[in-house]
N, C-alpha and C positions, 0 to 999 in steps of 0.2 A: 504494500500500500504506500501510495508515494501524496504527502502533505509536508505541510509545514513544519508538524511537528517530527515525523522521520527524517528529513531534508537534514533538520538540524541537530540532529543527532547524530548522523550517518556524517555532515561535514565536520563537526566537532573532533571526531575522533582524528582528522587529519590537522589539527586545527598546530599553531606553533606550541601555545598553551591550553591542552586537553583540560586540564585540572581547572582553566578560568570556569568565572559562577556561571551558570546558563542564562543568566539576565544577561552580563555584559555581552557573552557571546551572540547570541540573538539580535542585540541590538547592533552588534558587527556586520555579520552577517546580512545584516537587511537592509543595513547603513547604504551602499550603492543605491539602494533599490530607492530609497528614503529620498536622497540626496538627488538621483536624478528626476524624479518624479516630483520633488518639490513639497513631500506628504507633510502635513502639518496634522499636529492635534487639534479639539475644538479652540476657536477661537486663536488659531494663527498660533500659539505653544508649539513648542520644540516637539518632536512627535518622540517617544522615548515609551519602550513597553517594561513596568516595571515589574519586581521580582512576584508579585502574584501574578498578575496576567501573563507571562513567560510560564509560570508553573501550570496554570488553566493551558494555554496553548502545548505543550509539551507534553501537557497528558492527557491530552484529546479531549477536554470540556471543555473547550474555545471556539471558538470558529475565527477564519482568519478576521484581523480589523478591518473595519468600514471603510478608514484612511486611504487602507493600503491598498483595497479594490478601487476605489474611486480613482485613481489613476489608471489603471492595467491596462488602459486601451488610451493611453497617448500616442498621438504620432510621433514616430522616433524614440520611441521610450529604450526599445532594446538594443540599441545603440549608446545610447547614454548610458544605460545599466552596466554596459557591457565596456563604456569607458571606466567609470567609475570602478568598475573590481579590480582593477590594476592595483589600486591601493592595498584593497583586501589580499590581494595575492601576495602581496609584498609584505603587509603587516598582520595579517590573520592565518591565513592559510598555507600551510606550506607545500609550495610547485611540484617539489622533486614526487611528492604524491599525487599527482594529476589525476595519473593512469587508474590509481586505486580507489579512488574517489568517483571518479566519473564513471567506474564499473560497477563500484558498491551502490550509486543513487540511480544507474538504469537497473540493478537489480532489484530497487522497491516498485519499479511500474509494473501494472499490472495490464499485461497485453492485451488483454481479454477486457478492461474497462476502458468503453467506450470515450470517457472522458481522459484518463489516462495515455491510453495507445499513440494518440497520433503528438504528444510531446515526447513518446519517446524515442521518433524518428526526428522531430526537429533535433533533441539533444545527441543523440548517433551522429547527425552530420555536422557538429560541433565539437567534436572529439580532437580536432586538430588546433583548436580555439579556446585554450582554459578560461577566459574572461568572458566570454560568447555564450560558452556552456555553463559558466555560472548565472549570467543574465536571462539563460534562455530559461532557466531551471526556479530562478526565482519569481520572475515573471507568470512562472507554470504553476507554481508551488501557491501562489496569492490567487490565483482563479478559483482552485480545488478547495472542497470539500476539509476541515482541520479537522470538525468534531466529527466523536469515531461514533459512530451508531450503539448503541447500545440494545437495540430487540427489533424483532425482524417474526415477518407469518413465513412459517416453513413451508405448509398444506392447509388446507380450508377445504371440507365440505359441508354444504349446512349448517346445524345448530356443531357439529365439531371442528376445530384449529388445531395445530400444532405449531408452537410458536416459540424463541428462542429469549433470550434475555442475558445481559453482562451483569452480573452483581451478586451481593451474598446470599444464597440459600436460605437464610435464618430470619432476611428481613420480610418473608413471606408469614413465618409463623410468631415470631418473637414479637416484631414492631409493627403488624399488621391491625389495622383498624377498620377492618373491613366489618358489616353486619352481617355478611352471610363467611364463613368460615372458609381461609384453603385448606386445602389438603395438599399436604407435604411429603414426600418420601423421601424418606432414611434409611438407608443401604443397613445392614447389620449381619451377626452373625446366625449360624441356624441354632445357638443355644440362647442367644435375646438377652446377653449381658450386659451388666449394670453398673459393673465395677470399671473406673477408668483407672488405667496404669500410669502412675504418673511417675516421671524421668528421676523423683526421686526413690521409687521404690526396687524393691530388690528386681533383681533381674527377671527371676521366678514368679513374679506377681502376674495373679490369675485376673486379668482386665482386657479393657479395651484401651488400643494406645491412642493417647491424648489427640495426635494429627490426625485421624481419619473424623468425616462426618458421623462417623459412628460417635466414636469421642468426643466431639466437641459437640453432638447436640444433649450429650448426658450431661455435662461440663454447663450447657447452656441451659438445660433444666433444671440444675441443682441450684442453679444462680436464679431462678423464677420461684425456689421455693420448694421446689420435690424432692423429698427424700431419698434416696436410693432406695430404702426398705419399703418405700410408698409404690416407688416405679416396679420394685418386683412384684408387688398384690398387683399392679393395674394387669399388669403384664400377664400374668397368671389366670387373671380372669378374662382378659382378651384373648387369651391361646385354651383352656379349656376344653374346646371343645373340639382341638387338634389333635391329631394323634401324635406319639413321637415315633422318630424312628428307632432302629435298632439301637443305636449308639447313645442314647437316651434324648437326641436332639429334636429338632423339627425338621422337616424335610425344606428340600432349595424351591423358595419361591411363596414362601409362608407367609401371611400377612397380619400382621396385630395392628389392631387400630388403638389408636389410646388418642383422648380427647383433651383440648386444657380449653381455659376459658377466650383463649384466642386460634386454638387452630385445631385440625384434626392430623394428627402424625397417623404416617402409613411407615410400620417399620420392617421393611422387607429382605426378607432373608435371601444373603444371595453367596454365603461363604461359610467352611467348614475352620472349627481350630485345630491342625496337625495334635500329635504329641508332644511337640517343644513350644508349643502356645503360637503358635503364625496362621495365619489366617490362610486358608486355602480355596482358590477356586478356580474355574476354567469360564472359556468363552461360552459353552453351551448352556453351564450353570449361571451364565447372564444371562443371556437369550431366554432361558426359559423362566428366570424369574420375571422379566421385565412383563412375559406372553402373562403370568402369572397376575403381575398387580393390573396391565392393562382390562384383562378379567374384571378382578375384582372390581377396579373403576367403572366398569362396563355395567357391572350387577349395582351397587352401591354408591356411585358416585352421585348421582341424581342431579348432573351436569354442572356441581361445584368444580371448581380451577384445581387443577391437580399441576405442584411445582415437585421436578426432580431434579435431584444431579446428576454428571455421568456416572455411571458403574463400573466397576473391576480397570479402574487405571491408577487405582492405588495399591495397598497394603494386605486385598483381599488376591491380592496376587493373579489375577485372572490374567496379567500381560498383556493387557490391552491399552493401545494407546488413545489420546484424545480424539482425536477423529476417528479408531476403529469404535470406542464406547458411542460416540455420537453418530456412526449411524447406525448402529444397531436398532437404537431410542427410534431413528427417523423409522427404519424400516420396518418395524415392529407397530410402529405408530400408525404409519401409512398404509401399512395391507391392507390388502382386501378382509382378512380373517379380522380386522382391529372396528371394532364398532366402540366409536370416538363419540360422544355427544356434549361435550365440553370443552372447554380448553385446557391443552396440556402444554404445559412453557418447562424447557428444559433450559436449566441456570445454568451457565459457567461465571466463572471466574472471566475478566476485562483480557488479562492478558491470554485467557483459552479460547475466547474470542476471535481474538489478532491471530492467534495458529489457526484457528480452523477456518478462516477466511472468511470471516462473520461482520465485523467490524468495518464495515467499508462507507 
């Protein structure tokens, strides 16, 4: 993804002084652009992006300034821009890395985005012109798109969606103010433990470890006020009427529902504990839990908003990566076998967003 705020990230690390703050740099960097263009702040001020607005633009809650569009289509601008970097080349940036620079920021476009694609043939026939391909890129870079999208419709039929979203898992059931209730699911194990292992306990402690959403939504209900000994009665009386399997556990793809006065957890079993306490599971043993709660949703949901994470790209060992756990979710979601009548939003994390090509 090629914006402002990768631009200047991507030129930074070529930069004389890597380590300057990303305020001053920023203001470096754009300085040509500033100067040939004439950009002022409101009311005729020096135009200067201070260290909040640099950190909003850098971390994709920005969009580019108003200033700095309101020029992008002067006559002659890319010429002036493209005088002006001489400076920058001299006292910002350093030459002898041209080559590495101008292959690392044609490797953020994205050939396939329409709006993208055809600056990445202006900047190709720039490649013999370091000032040229700096003008032409910031010139490029002030049109586009900064802020990163944050949720997006995967599928839509009728009264059901499948729909994507960047942000925390938790702020769906923890901070949610909603009058009609989500439903959340929580990956867990198939024995539905209670105990979190915390970094300072002995090595052999019988828990869940604190980084997985396992752990941290027990972490985050202890801090609501649930006792552990409270969450094993709910728990208890939520699985009743399950059978176990041999091993004395619940079978892959088991669903306990437990209820708090802001959301309803769906805590689904999609992983086994070896004999040395590690959580164990495969890709099928996703697959089939995911066919599992989609079920249950099907039966029970009564077209309340159902939020998941990805599955088995963690500690429950399945070896699945970001993009294989998310399409499982899609395809599982989308079949024909999948009767959806709600929306279902599957949360990543901002930065699992940016990998799976979400964020654009």
């Amino acid at each position: 993804m090629f914006n402002l705020a990768t631009f200047t990230k991507t030129a930074k690390r070529y930069a004389f002084n890597p380590t300057e703050s990303n305020e001053a740099f920023l203001n470096k960097l754009l300085e040509p652009y500033v100067v040939a263009g004439r950009v002022t702040a409101r009311g005729g001020a020096e135009f200067h992006l201070d260290k909040y607005r640099t950190s909003k633009l850098l971390s994709g809650n920005a969009d580019v300034p108003n200033a700095l569009r309101a020029v992008e289509l002067q006559h002659g601008l890319e010429q002036r821009v493209s005088e002006e970097c001489m400076v920058l080349w001299d006292e910002t940036l350093n030459s002898l890395y041209f080559e590495e620079l101008a292959r690392d920021v044609l490797g953020l476009i994205d050939s396939n985005n329409r709006k993208e694609a055809p600056l990445k043939d202006r900047l190709e026939s720039a490649l013999d012109d370091p000032c040229l391909f700096l003008a032409r890129a910031l010139i490029g870079v002030v049109g586009l798109e900064n802020k990163s999208q944050s949720k997006g419709i995967i599928w839509k039929r009728g009264t059901g969606s499948l729909e994507w979203t960047a942000c925390d898992l938790f702020r769906f059931a923890f901070a949610s103010r909603r009058k009609r209730k989500n439903l959340v699911a929580i990956p867990v194990d198939c024995s539905f433990k209670t105990h979190v292992a915390r970094s300072y306990e002995a090595a052999d402690a019988d828990g869940v470890s604190e980084n997985t959403v396992h752990g941290k939504w027990l972490i985050r209900m202890a801090q609501s006020g649930i006792l552990e000994s409270d969450l094993k009665n709910q728990l208890a009386d939520a699985l009743k009427s399950t059978e176990k399997t041999e091993d004395g556990a619940y079978p892959i793809g088991t669903v306990a529902v437990l209820e708090t006065y802001k959301c309803v957890f769906l805590l689904l079993a999609i992983s086994h504990f070896d004999g040395n306490g590690n959580a164990q599971s495969t890709q099928q043993d996703i697959a089939s839990a995911i066919e599992s709660l989609l079920r249950h949703y099907d039966t029970h949901g009564q077209g309340a908003d159902l939020y998941l994470p990805l599955l088995g790209t963690g500690l429950s060992r399945a070896g699945l990566s970001n993009t294989e756990s998310y399409k499982l979710l899609v395809d599982a979601t989308t079949s024909g076998a999948a009767h959806i009548s709600g929306k279902v939003t599957i949360v990543v994390l901002p930065e699992v967003a940016d990998e799976l090509g979400l964020a654009r």
